[in-house]
Structures are given as C-alpha cells and as structure tokens.
N, CA, C and O atoms as a MOPAC input file, in Angstrom:
PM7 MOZYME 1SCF
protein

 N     20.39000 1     4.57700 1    -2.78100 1
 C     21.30000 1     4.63000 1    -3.89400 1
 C     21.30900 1     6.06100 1    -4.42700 1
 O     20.31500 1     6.60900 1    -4.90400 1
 N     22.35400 1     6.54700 1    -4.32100 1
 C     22.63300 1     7.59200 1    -5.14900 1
 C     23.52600 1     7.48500 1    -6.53600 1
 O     24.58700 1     6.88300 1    -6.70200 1
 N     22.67700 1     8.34100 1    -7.57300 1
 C     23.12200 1     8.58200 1    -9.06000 1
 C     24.50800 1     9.74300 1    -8.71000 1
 O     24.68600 1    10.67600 1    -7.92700 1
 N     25.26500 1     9.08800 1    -9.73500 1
 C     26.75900 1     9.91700 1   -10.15600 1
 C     27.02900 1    10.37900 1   -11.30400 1
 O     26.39000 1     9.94100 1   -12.26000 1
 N     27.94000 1    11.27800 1   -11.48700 1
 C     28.38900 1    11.94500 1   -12.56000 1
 C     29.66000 1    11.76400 1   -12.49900 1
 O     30.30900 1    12.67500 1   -11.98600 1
 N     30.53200 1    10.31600 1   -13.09200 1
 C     32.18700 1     9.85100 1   -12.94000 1
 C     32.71300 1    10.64300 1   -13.59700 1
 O     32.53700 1    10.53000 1   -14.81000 1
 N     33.45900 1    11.62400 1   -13.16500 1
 C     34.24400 1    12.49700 1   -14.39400 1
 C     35.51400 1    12.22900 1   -14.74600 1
 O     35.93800 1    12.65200 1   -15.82200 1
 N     36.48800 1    11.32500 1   -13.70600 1
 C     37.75000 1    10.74200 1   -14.23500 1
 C     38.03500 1     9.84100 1   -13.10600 1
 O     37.60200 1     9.91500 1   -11.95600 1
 N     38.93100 1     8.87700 1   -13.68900 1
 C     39.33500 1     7.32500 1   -12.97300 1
 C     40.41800 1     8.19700 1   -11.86000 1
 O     41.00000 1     9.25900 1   -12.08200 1
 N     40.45500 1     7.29900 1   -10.53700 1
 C     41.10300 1     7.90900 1    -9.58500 1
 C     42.29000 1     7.02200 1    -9.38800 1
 O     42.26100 1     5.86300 1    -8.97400 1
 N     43.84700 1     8.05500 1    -9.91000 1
 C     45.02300 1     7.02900 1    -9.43200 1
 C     45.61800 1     6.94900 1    -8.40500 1
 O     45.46400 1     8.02500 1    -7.82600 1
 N     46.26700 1     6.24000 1    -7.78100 1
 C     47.15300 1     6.68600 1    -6.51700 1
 C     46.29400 1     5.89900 1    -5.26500 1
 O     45.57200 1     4.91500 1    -5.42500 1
 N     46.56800 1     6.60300 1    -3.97100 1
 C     45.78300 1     6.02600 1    -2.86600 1
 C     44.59500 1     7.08500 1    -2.26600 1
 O     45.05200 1     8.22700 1    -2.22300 1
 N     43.54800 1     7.02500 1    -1.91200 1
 C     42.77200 1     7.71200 1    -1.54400 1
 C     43.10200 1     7.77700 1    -0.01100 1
 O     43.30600 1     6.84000 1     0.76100 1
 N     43.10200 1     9.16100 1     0.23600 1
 C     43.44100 1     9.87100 1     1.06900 1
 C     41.93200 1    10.14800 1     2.69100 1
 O     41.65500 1    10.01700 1     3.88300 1
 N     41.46800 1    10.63800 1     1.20200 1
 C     40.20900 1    11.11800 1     1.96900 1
 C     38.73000 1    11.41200 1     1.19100 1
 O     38.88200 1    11.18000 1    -0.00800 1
 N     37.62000 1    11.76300 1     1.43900 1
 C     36.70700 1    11.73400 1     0.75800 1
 C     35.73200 1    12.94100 1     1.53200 1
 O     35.62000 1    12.57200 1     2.70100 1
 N     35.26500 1    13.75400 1     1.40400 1
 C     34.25900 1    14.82800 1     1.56600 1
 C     33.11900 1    14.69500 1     1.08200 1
 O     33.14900 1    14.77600 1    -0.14600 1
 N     31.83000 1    14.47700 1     1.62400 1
 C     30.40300 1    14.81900 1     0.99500 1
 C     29.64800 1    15.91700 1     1.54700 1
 O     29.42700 1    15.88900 1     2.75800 1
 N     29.22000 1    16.87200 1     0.86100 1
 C     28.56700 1    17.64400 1     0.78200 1
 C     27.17800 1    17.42600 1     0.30100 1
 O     26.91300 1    16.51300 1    -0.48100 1
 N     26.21500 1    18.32400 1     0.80000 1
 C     24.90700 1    18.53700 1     0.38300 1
 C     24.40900 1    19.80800 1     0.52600 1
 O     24.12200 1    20.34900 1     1.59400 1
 N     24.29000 1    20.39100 1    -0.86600 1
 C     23.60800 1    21.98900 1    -1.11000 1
 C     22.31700 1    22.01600 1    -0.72200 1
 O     21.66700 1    21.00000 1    -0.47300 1
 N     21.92600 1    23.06500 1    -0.65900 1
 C     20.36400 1    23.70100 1     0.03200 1
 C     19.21400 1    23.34800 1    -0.97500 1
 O     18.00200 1    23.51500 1    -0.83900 1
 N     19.99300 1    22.75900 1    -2.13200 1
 C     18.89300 1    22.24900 1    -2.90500 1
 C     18.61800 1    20.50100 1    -2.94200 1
 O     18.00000 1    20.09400 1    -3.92500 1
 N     18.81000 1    20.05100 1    -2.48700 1
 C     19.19800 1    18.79600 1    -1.96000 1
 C     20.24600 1    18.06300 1    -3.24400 1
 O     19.99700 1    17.13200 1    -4.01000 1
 N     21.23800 1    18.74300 1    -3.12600 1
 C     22.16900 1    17.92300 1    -4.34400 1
 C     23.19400 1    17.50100 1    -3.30500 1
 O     23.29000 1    18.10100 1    -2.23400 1
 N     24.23600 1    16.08900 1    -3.74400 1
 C     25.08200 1    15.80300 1    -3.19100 1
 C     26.30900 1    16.00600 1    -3.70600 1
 O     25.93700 1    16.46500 1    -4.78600 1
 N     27.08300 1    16.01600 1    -3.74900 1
 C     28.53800 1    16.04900 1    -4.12000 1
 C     29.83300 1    15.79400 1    -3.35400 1
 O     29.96200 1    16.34300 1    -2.25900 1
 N     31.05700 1    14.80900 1    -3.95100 1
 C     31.97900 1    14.49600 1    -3.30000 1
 C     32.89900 1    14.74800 1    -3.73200 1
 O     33.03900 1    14.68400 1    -4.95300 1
 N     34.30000 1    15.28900 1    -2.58700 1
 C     35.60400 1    15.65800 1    -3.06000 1
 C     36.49700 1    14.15500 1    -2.76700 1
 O     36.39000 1    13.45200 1    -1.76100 1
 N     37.14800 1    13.97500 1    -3.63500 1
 C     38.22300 1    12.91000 1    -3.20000 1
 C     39.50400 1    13.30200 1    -3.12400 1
 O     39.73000 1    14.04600 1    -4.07900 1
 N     40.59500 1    13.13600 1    -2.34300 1
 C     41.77800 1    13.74700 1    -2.33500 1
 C     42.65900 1    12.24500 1    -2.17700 1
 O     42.50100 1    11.39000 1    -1.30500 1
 N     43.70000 1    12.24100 1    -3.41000 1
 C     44.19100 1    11.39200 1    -4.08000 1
 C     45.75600 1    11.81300 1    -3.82800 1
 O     46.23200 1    12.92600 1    -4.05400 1
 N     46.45400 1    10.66300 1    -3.30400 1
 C     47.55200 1    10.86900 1    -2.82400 1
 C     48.27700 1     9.57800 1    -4.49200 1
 O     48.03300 1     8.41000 1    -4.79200 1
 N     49.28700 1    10.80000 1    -5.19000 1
 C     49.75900 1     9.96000 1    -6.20000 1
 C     51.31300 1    10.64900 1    -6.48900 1
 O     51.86300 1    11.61700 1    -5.96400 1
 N     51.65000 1     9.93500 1    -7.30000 1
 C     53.36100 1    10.24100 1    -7.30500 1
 C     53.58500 1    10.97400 1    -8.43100 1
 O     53.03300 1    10.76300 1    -9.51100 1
 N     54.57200 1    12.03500 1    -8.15300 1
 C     54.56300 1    12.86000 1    -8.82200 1
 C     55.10200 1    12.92100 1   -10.18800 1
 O     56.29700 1    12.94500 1    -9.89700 1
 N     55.06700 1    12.96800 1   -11.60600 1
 C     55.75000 1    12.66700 1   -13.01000 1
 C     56.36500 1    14.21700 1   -12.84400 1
 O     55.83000 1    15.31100 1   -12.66400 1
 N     58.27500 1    13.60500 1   -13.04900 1
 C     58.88900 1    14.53900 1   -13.71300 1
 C     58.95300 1    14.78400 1   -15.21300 1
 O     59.43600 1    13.99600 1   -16.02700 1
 N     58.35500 1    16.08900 1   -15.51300 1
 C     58.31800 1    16.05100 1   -17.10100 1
 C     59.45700 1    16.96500 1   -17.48300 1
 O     59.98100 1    17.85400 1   -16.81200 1
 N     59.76300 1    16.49400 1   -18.88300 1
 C     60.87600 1    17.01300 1   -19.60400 1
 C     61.18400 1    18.60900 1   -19.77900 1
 O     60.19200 1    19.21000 1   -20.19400 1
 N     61.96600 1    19.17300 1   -19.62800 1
 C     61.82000 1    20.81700 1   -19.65100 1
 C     61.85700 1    21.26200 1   -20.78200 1
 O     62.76600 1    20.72700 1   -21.41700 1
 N     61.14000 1    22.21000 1   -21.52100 1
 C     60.72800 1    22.38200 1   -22.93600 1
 C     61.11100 1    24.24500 1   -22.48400 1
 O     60.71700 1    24.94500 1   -21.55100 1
 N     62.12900 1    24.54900 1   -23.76300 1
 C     62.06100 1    25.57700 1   -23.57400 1
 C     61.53800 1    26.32300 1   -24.13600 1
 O     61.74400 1    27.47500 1   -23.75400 1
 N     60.89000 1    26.19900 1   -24.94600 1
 C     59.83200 1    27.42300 1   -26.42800 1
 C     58.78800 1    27.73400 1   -25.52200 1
 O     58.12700 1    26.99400 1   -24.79400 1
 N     58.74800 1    29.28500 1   -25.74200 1
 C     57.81500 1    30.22900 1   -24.96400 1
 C     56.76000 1    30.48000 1   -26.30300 1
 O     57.01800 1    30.32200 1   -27.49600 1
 N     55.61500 1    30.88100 1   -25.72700 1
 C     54.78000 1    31.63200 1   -26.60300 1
 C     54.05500 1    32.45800 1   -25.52200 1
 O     53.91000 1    32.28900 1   -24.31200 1
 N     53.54600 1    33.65700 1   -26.60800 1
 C     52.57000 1    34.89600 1   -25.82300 1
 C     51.08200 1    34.39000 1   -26.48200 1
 O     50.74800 1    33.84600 1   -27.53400 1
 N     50.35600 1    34.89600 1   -25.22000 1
 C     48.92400 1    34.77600 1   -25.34400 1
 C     47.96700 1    35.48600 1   -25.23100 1
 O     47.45700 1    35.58300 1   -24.11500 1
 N     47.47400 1    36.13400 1   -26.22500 1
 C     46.43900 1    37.56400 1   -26.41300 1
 C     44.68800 1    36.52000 1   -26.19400 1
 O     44.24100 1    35.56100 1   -26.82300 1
 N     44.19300 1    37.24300 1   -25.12500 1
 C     42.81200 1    37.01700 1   -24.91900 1
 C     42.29400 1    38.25400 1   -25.05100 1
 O     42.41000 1    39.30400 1   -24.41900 1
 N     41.46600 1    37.77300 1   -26.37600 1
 C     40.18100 1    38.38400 1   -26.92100 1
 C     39.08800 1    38.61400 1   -26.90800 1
 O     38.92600 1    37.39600 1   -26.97600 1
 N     37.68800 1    39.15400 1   -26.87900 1
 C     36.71100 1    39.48800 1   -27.55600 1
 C     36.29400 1    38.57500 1   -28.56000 1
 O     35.77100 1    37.64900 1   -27.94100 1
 N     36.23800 1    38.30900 1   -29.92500 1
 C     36.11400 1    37.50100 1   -30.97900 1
 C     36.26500 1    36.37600 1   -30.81100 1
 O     35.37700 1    35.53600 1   -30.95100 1
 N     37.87200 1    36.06500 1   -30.35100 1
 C     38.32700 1    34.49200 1   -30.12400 1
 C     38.57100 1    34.59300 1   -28.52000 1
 O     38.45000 1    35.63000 1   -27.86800 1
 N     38.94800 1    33.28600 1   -27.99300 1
 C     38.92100 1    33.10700 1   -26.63300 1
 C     40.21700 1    33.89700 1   -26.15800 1
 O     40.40000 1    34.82900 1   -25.37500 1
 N     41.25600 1    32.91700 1   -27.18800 1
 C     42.24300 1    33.01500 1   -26.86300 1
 C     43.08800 1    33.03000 1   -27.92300 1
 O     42.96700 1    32.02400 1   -28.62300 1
 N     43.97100 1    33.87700 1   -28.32500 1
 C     45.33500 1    33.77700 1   -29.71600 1
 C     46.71200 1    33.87900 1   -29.69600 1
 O     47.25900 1    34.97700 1   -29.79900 1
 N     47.60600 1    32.38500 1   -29.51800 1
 C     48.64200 1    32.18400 1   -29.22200 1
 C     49.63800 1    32.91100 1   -30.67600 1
 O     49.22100 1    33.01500 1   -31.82900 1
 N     50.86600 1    33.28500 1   -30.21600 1
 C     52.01300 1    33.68700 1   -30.99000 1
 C     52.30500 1    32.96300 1   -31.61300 1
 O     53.17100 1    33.54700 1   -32.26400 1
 N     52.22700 1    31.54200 1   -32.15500 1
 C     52.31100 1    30.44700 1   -32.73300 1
 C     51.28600 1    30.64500 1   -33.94700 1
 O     51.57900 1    30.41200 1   -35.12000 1
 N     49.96100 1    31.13900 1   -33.47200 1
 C     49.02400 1    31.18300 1   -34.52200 1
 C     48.19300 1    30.40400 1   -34.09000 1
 O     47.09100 1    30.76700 1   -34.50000 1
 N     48.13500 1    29.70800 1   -33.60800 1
 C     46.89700 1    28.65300 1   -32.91900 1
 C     45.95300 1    28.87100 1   -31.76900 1
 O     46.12700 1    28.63900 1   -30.57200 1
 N     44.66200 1    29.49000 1   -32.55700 1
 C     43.59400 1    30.28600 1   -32.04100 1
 C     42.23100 1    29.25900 1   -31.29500 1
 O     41.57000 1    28.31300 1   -31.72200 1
 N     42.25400 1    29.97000 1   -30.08800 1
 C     41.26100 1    29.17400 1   -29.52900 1
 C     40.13500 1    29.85400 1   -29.81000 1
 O     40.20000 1    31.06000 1   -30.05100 1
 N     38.46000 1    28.90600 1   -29.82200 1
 C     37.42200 1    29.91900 1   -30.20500 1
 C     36.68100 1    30.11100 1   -28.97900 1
 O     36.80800 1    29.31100 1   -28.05200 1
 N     35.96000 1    31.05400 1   -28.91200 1
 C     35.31100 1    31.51000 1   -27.81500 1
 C     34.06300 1    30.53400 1   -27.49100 1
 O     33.34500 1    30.04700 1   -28.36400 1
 N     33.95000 1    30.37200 1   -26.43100 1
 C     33.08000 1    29.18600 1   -25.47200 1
 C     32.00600 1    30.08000 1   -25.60300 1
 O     32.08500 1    31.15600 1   -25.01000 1
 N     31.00500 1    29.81800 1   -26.28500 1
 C     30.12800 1    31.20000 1   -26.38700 1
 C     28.82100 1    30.53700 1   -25.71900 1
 O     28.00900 1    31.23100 1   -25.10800 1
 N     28.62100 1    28.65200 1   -25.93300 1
 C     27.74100 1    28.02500 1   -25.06100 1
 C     28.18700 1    27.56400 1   -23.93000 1
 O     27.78800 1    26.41300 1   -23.75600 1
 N     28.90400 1    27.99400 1   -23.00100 1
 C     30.18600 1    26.99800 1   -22.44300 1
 C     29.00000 1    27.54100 1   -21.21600 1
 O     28.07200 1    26.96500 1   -21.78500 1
 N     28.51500 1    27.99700 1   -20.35700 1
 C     27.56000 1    27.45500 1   -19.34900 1
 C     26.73500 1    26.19700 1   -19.71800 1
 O     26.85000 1    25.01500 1   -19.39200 1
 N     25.73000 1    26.96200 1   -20.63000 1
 C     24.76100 1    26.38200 1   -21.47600 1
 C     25.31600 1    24.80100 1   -20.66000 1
 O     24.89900 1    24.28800 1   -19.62200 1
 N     26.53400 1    24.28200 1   -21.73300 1
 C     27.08700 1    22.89800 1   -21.94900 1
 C     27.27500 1    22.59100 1   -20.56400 1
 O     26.73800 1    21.54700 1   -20.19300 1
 N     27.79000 1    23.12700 1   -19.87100 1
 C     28.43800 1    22.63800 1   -18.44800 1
 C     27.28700 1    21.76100 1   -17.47400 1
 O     27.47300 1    20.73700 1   -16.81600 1
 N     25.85400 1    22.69900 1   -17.68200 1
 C     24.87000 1    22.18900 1   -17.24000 1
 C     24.23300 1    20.95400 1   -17.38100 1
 O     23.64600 1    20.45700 1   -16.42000 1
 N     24.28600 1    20.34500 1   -18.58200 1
 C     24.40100 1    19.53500 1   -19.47500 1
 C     22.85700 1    19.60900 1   -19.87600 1
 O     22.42500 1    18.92100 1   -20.80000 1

C-alpha cells in the first residue's frame, strides 16, 4: 500500500497514467485526462501587471497580490 497526496478530483476519461520513482525512494504519478473543452465567454477589460519586490504582484485595477514570502516553506508542507 502506498500513501497519497489527492490534490484534485479527475474529470473526463483517463488516458494514461505514469509512475515514477526518485533516487530517494519517493513515488509519484502523472495522470493524463482526456476532457471536453469549456468555451468561455470573451471578456474584453485588459489590465497591466507590475511585479514587485514588496508585493508579489500589482494589478492596474488596484488589486495587490502579497508576496509568498513562506511559499517553499508551505509547499513542503
């Protein structure tokens, strides 16, 4: 038995599946998901996006992303 880490529900038909095993004995699998494609609505409002130093990211809108300053740290869990 191997332990998992589910990170999202799989839609569509499965295609195919890949397992890997790193030099440290970890496993990991790719799934390749055959699903149908959503046409989405065409939106025409543009905005510019200044990446920063301070903040991550600062849209022309005004809506500032903050900088991932633990964002390895977290990933690792």
């Amino acid at each position: 038995m191997i332990k998992i880490k589910y990170h999202r529900e799989f839609t569509g038909t499965i295609k195919s599946c890949t397992i890997s095993k790193t030099p440290s004995n970890k496993y990991f699998i790719s799934v390749l998901v055959d699903t149908e494609n959503t046409i989405l609505p065409k939106v025409h409002k543009k905005i510019g996006i200044d990446v920063g130093l301070k903040e991550f990211a600062i849209c022309s809108d005004g809506y500032r992303v903050a900088n991932p300053k633990y964002l390895r740290k977290a990933e690792k869990g």
